[in-house]
PDB file with one MODEL, atoms N, CA, C and O in Angstrom:
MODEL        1
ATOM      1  N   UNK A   1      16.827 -11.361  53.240  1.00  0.00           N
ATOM      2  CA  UNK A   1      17.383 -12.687  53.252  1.00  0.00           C
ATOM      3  C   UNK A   1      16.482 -13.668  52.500  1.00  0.00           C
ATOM      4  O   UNK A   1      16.939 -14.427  51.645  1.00  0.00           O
ATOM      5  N   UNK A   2      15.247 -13.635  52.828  1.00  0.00           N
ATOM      6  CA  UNK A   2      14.136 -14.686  52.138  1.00  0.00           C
ATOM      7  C   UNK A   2      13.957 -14.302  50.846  1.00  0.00           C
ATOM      8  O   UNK A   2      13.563 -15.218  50.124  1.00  0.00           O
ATOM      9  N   UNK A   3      14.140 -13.093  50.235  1.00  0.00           N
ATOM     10  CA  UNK A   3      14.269 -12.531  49.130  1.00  0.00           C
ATOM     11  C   UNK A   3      15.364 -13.109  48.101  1.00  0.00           C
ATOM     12  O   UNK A   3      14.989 -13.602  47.037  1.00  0.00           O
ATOM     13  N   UNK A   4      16.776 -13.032  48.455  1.00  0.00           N
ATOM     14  CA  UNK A   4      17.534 -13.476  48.057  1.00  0.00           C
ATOM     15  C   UNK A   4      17.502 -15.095  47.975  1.00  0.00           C
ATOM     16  O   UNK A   4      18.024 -15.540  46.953  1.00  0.00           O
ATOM     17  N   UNK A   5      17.042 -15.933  48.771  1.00  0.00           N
ATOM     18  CA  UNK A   5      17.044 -17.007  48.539  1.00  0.00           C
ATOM     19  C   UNK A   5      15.835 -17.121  47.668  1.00  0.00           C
ATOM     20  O   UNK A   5      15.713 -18.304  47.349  1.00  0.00           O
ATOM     21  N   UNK A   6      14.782 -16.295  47.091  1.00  0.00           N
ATOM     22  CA  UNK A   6      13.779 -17.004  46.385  1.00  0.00           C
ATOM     23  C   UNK A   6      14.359 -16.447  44.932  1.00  0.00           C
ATOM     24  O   UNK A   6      13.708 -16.732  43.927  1.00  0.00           O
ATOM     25  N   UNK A   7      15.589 -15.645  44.799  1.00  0.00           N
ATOM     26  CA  UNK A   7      15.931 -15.263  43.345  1.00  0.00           C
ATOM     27  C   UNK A   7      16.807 -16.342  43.092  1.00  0.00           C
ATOM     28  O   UNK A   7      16.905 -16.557  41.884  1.00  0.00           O
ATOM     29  N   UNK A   8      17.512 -17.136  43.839  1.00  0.00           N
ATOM     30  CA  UNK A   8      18.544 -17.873  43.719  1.00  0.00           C
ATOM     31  C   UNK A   8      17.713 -19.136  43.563  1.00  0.00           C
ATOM     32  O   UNK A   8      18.038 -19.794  42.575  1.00  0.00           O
ATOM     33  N   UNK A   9      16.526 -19.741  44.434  1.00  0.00           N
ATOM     34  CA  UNK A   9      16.193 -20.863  43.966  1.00  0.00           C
ATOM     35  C   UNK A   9      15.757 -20.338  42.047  1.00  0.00           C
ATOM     36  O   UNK A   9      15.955 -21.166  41.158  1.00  0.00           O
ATOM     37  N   UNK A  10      15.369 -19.374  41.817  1.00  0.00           N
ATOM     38  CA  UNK A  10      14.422 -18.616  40.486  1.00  0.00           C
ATOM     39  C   UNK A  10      15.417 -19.393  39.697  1.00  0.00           C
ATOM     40  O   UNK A  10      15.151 -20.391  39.029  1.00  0.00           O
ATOM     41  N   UNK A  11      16.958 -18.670  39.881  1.00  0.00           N
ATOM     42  CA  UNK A  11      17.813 -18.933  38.501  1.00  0.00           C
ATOM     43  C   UNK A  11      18.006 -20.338  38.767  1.00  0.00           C
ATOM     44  O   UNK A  11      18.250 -20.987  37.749  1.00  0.00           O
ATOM     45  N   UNK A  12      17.959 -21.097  40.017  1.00  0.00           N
ATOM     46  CA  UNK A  12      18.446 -22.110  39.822  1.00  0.00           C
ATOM     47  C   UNK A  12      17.452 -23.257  38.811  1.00  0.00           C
ATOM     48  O   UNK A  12      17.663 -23.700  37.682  1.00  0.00           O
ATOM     49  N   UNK A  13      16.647 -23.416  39.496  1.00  0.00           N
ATOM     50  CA  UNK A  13      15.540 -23.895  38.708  1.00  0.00           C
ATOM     51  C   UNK A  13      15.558 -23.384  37.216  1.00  0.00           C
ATOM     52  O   UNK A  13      15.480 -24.252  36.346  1.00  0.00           O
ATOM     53  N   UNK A  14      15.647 -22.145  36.857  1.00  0.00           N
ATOM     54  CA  UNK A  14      15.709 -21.628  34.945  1.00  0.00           C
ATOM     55  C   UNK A  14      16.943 -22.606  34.836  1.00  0.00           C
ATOM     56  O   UNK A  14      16.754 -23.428  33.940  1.00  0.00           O
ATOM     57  N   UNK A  15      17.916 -22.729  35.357  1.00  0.00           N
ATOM     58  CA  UNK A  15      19.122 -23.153  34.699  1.00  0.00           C
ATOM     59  C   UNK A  15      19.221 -24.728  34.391  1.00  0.00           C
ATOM     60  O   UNK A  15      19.654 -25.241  33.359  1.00  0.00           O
ATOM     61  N   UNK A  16      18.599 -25.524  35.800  1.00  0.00           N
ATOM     62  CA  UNK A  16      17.707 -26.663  35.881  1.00  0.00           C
ATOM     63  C   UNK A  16      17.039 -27.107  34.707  1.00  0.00           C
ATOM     64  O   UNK A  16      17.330 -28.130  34.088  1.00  0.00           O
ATOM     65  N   UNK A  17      15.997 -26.184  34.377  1.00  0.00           N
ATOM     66  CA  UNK A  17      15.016 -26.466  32.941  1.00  0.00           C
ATOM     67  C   UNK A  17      15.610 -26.174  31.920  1.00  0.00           C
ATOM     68  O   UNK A  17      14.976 -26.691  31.000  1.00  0.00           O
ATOM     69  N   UNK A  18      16.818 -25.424  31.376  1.00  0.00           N
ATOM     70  CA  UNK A  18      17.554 -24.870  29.907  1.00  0.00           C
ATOM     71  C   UNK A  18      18.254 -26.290  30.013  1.00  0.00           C
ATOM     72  O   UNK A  18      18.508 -26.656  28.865  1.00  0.00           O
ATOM     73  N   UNK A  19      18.543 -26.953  30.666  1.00  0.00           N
ATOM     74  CA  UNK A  19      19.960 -27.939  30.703  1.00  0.00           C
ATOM     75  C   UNK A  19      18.975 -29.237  30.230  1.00  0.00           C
ATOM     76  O   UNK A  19      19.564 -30.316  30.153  1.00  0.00           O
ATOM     77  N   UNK A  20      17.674 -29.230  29.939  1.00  0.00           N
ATOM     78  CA  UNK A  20      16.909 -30.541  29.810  1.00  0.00           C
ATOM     79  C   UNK A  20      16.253 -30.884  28.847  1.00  0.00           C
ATOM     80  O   UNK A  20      15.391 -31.762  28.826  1.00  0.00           O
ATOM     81  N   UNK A  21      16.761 -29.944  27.626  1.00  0.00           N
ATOM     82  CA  UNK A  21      16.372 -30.001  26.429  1.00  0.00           C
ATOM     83  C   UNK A  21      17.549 -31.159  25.673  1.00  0.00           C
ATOM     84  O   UNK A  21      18.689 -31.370  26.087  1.00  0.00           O
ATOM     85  N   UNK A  22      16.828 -31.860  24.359  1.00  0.00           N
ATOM     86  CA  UNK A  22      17.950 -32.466  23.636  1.00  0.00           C
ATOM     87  C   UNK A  22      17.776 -31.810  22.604  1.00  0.00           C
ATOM     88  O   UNK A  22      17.021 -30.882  22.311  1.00  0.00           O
ATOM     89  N   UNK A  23      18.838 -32.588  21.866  1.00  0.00           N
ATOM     90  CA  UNK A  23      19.021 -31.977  20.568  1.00  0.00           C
ATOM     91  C   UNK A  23      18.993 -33.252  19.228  1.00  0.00           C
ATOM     92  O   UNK A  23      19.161 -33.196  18.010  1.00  0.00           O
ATOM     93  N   UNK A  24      18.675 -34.415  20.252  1.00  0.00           N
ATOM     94  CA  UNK A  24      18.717 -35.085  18.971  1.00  0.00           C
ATOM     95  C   UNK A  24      17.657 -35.552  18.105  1.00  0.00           C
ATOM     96  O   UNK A  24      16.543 -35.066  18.302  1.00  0.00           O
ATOM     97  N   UNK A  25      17.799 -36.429  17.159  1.00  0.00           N
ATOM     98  CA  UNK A  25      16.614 -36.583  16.468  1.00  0.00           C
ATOM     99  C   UNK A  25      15.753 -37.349  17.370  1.00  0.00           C
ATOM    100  O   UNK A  25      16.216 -37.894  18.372  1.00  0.00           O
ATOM    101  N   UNK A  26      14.316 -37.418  16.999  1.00  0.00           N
ATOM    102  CA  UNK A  26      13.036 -38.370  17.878  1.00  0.00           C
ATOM    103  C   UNK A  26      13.412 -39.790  17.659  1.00  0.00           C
ATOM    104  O   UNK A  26      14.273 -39.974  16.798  1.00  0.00           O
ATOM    105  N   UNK A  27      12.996 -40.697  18.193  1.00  0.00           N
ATOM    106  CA  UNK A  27      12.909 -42.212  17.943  1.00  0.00           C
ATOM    107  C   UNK A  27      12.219 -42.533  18.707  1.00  0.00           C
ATOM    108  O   UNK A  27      11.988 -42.059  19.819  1.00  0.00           O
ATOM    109  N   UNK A  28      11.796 -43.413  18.173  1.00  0.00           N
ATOM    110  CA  UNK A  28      10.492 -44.655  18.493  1.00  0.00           C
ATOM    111  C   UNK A  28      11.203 -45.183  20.241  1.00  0.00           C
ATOM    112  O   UNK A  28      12.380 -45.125  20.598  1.00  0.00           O
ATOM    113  N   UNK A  29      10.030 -45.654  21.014  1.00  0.00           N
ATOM    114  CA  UNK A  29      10.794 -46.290  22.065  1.00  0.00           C
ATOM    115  C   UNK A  29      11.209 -47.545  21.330  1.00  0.00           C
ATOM    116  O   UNK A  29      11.018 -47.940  20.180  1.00  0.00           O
ATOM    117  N   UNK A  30      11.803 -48.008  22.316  1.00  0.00           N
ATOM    118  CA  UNK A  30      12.481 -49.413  21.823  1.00  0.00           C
ATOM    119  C   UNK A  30      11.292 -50.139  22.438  1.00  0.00           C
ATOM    120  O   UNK A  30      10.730 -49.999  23.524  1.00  0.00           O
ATOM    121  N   UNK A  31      11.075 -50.992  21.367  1.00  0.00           N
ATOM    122  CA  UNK A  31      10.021 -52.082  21.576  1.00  0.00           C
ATOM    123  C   UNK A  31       8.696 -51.776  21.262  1.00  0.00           C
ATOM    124  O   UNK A  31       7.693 -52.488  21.282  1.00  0.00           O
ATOM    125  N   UNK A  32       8.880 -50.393  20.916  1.00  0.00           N
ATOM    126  CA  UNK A  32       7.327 -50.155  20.525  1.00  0.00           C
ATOM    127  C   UNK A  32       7.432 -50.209  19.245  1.00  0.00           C
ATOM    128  O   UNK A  32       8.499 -50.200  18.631  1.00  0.00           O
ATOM    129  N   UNK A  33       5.783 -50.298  18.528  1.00  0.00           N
ATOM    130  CA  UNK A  33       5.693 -49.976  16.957  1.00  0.00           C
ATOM    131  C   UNK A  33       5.903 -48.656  16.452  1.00  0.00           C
ATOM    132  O   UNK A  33       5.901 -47.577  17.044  1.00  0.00           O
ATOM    133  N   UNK A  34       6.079 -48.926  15.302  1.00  0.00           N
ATOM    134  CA  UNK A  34       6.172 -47.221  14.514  1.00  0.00           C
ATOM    135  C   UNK A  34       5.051 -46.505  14.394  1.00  0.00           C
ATOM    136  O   UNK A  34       3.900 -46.936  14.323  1.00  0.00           O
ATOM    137  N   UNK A  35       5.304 -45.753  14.381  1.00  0.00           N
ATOM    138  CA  UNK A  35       3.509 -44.487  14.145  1.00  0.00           C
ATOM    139  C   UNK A  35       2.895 -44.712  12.680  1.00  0.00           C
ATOM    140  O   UNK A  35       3.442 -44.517  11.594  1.00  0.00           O
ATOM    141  N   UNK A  36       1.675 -45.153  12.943  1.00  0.00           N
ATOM    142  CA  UNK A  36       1.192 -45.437  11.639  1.00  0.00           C
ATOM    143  C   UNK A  36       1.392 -44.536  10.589  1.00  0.00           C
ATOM    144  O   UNK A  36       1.645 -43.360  10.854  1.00  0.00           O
ATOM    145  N   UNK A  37       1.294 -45.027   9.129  1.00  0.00           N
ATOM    146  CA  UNK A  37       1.639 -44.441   8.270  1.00  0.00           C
ATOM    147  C   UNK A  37      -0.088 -43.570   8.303  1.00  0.00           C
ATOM    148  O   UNK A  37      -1.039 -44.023   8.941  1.00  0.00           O
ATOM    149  N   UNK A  38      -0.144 -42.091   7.340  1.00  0.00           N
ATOM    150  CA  UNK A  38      -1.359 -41.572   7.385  1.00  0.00           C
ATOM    151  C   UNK A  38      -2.103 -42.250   5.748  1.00  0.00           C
ATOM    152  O   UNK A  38      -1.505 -42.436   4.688  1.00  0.00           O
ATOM    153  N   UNK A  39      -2.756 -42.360   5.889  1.00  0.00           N
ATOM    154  CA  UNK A  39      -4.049 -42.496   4.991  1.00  0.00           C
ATOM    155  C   UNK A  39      -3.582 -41.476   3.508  1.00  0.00           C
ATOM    156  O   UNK A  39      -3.577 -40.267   3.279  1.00  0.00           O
ATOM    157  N   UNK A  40      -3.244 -42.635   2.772  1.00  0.00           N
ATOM    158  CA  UNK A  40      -2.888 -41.985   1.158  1.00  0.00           C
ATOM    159  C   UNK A  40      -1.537 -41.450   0.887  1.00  0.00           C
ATOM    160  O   UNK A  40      -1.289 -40.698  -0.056  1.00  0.00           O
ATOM    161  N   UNK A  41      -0.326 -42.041   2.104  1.00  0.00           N
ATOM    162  CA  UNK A  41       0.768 -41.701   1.953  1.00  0.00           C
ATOM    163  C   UNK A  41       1.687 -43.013   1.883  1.00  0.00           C
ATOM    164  O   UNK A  41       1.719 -43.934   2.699  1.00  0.00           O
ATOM    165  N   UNK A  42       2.403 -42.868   0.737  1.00  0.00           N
ATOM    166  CA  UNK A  42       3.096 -44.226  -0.060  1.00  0.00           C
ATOM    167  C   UNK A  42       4.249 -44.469   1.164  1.00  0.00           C
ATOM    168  O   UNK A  42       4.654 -45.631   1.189  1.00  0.00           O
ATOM    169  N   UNK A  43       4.797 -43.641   2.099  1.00  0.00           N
ATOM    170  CA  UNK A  43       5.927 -43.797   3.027  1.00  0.00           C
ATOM    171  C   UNK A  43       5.398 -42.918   4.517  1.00  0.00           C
ATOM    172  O   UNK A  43       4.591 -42.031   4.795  1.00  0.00           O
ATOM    173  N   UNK A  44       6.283 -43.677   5.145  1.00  0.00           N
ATOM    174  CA  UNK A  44       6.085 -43.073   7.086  1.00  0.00           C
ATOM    175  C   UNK A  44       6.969 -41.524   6.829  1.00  0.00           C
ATOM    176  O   UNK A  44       8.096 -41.591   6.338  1.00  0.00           O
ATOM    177  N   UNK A  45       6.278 -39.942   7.253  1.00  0.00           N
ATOM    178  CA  UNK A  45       6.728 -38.742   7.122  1.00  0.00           C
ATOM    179  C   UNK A  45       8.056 -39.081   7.866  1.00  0.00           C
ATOM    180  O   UNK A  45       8.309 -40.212   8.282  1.00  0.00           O
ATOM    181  N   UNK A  46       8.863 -38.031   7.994  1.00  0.00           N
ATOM    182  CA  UNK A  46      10.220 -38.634   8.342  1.00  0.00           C
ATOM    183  C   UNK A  46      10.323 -37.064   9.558  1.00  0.00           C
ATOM    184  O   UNK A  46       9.596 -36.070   9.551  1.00  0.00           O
ATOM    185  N   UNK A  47      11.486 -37.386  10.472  1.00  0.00           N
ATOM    186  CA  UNK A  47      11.393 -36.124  11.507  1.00  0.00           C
ATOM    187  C   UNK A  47      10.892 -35.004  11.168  1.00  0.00           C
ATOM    188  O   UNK A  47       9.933 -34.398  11.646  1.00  0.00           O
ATOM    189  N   UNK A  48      11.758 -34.683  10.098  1.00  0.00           N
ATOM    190  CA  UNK A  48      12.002 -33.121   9.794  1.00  0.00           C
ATOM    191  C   UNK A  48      10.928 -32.728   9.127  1.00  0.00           C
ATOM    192  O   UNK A  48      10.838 -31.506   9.012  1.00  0.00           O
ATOM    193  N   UNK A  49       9.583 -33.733   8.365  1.00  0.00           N
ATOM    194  CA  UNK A  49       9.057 -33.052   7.837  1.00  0.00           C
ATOM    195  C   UNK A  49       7.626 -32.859   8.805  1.00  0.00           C
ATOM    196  O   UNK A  49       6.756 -32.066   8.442  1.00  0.00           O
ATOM    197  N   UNK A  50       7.477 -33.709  10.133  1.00  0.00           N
ATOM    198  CA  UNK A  50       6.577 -33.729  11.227  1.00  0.00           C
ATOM    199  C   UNK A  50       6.864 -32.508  11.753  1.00  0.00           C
ATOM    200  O   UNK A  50       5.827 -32.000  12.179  1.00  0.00           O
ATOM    201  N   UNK A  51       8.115 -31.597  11.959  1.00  0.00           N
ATOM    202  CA  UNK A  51       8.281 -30.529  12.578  1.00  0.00           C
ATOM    203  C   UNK A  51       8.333 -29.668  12.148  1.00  0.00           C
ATOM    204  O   UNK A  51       8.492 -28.633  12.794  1.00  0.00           O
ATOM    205  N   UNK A  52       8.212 -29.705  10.754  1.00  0.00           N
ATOM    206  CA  UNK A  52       8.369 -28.248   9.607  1.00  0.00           C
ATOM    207  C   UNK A  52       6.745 -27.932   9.903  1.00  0.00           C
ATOM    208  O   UNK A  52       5.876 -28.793  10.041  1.00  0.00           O
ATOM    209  N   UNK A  53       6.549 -26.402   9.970  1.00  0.00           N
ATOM    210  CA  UNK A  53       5.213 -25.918   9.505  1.00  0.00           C
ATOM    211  C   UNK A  53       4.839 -25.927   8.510  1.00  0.00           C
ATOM    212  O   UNK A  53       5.612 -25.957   7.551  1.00  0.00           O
ATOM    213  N   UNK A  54       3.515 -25.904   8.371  1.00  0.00           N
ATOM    214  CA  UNK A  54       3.171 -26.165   6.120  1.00  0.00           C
ATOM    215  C   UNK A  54       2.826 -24.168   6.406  1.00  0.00           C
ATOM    216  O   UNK A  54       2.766 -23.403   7.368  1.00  0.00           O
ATOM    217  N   UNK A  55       2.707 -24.102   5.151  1.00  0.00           N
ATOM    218  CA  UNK A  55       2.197 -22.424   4.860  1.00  0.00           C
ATOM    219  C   UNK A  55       0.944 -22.255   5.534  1.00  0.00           C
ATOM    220  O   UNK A  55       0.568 -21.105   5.760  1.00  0.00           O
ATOM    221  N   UNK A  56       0.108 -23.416   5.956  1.00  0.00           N
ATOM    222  CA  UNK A  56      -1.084 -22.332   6.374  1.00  0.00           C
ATOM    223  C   UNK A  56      -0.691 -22.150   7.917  1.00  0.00           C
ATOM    224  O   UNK A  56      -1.265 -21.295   8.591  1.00  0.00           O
ATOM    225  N   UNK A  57       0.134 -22.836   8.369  1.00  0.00           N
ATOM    226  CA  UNK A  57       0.159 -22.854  10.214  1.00  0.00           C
ATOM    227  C   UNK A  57       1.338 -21.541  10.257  1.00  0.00           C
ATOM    228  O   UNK A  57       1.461 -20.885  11.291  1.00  0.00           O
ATOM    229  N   UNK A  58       2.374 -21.173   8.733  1.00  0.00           N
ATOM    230  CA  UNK A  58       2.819 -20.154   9.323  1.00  0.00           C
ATOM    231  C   UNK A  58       2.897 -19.381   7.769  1.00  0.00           C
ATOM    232  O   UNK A  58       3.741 -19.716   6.939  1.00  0.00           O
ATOM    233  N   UNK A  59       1.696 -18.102   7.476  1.00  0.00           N
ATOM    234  CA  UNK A  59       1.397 -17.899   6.536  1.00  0.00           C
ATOM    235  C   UNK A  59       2.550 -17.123   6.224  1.00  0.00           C
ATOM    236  O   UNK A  59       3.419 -16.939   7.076  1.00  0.00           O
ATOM    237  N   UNK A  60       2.611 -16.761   5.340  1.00  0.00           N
ATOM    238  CA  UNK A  60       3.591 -15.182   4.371  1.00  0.00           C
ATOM    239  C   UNK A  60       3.203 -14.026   4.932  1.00  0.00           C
ATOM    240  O   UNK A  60       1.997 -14.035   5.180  1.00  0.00           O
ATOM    241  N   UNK A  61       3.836 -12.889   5.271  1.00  0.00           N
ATOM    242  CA  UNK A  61       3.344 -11.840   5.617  1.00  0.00           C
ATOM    243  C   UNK A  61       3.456 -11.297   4.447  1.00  0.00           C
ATOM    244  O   UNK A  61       4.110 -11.882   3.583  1.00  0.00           O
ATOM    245  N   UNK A  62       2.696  -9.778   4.121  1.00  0.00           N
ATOM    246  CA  UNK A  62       2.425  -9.314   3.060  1.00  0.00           C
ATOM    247  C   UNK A  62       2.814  -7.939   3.888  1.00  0.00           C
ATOM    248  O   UNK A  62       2.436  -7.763   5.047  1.00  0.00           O
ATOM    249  N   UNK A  63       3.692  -6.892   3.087  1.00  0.00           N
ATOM    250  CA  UNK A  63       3.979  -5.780   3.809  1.00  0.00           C
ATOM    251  C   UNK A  63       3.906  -4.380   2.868  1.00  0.00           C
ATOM    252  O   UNK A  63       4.503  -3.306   2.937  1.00  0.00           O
ATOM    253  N   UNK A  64       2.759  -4.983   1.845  1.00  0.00           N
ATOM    254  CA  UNK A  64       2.413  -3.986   0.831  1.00  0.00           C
ATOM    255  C   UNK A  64       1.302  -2.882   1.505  1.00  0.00           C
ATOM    256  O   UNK A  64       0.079  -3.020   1.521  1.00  0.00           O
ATOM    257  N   UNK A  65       1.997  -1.885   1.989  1.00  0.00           N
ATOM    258  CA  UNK A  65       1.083  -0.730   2.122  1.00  0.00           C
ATOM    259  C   UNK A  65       0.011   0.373   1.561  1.00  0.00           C
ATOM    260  O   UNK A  65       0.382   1.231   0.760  1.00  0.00           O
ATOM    261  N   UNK A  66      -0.898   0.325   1.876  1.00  0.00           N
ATOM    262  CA  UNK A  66      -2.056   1.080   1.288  1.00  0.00           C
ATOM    263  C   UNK A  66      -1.674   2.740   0.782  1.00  0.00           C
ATOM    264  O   UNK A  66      -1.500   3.651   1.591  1.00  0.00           O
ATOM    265  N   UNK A  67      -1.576   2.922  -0.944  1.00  0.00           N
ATOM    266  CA  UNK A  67      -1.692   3.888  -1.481  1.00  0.00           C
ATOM    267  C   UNK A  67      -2.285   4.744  -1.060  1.00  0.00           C
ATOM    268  O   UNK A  67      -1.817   5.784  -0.600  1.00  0.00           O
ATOM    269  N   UNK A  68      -3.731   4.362  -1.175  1.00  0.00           N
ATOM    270  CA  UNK A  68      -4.703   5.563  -1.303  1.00  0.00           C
ATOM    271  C   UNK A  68      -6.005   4.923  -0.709  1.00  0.00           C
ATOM    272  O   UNK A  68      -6.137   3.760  -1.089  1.00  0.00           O
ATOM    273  N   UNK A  69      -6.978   5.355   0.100  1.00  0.00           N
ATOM    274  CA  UNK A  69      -8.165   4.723   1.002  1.00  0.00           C
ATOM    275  C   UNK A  69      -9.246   4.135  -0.378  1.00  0.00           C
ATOM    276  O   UNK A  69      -9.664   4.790  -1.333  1.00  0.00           O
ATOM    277  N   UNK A  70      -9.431   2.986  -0.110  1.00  0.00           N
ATOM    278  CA  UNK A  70     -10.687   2.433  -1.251  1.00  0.00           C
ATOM    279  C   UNK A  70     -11.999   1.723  -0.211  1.00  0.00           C
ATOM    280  O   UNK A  70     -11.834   1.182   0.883  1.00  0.00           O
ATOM    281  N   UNK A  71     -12.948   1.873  -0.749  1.00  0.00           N
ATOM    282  CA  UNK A  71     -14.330   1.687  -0.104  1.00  0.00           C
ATOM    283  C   UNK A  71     -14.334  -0.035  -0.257  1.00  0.00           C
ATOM    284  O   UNK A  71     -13.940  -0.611  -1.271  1.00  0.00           O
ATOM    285  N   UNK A  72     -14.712  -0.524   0.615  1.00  0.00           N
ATOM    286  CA  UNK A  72     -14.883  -1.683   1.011  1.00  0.00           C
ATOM    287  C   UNK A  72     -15.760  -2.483   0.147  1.00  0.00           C
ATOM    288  O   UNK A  72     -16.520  -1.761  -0.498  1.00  0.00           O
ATOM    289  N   UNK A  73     -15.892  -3.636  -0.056  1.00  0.00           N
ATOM    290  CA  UNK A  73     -17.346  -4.136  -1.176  1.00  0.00           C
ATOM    291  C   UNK A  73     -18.088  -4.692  -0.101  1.00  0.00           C
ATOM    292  O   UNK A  73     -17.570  -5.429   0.738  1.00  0.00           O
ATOM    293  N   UNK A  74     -19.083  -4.418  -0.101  1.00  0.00           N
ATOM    294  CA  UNK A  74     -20.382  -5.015   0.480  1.00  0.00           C
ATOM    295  C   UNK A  74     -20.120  -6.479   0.548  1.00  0.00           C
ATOM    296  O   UNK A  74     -20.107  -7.182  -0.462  1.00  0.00           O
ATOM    297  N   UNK A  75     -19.852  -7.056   2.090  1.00  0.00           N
ATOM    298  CA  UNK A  75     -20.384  -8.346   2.359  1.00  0.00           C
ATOM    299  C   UNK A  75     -21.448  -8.498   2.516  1.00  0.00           C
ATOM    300  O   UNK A  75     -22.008  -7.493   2.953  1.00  0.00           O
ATOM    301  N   UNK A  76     -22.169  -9.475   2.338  1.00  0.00           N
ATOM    302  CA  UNK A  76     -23.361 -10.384   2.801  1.00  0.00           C
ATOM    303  C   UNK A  76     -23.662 -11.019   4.203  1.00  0.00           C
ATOM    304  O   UNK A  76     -24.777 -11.111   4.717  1.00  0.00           O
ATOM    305  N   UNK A  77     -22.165 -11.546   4.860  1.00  0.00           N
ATOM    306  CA  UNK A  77     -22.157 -12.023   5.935  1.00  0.00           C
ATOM    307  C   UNK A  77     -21.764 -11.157   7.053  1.00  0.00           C
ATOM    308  O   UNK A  77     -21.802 -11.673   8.170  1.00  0.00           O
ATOM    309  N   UNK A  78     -21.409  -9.987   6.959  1.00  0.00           N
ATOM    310  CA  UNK A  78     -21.126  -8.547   7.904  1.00  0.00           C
ATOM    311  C   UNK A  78     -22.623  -8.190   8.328  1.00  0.00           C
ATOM    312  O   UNK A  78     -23.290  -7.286   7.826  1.00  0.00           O
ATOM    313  N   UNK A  79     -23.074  -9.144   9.439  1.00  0.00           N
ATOM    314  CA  UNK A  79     -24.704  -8.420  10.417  1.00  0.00           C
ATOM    315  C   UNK A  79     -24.074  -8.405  11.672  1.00  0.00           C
ATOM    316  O   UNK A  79     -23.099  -8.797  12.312  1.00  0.00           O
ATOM    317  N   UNK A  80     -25.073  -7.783  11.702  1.00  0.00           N
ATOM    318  CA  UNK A  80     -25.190  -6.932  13.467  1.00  0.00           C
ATOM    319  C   UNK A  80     -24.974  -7.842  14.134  1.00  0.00           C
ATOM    320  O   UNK A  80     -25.061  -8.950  13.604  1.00  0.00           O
ATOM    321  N   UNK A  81     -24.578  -7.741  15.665  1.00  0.00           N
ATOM    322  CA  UNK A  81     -25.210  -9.043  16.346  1.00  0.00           C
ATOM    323  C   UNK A  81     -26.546  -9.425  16.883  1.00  0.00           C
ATOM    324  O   UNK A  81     -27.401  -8.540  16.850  1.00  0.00           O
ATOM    325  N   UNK A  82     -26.776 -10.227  17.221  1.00  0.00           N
ATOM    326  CA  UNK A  82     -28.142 -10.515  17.374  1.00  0.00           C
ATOM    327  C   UNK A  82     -28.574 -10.204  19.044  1.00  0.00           C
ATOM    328  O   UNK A  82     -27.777 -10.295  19.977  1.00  0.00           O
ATOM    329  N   UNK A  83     -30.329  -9.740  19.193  1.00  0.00           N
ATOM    330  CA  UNK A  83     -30.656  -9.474  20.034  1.00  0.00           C
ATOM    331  C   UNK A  83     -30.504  -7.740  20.251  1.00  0.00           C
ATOM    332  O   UNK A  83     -30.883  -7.213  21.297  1.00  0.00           O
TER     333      UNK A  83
ENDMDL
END
């Protein structure tokens, strides 16, 4: 019995939190100022480009597989750890 009521509060609550998302664009509160413009940019970024990732936060994958085994080149900064 206590079982069943703790799966039922479970979905209720998931269904609770899916229903509390929006979908629309961001806006400023009312009455507040706008978000400063950044340093060396002629215009305020606009939604879509605050929420786009740039290439380094979501790189290219590369899915070119290794031919044949090749020997590594000597780093400089590859030491032991210390102690």
């Amino acid at each position: 019995m206590a079982n069943s009521r703790l799966v039922i509060a479970v979905f209720a609550a998931t269904a609770l939190l899916g229903a509390c998302g929006s979908k629309e664009d961001l806006k400023p509160p009312a009455g507040e100022p706008a978000p400063a413009i950044p340093v060396g940019a002629k215009r305020a970024p606009t939604t879509e480009e605050l929420t786009t990732p740039d290439a380094q936060a979501r790189p290219a994958r590369s899915d070119e597989l290794l031919k044949r085994s090749e020997q590594r080149e000597p780093d400089d900064f590859d030491l032991p750890p210390p102690g």
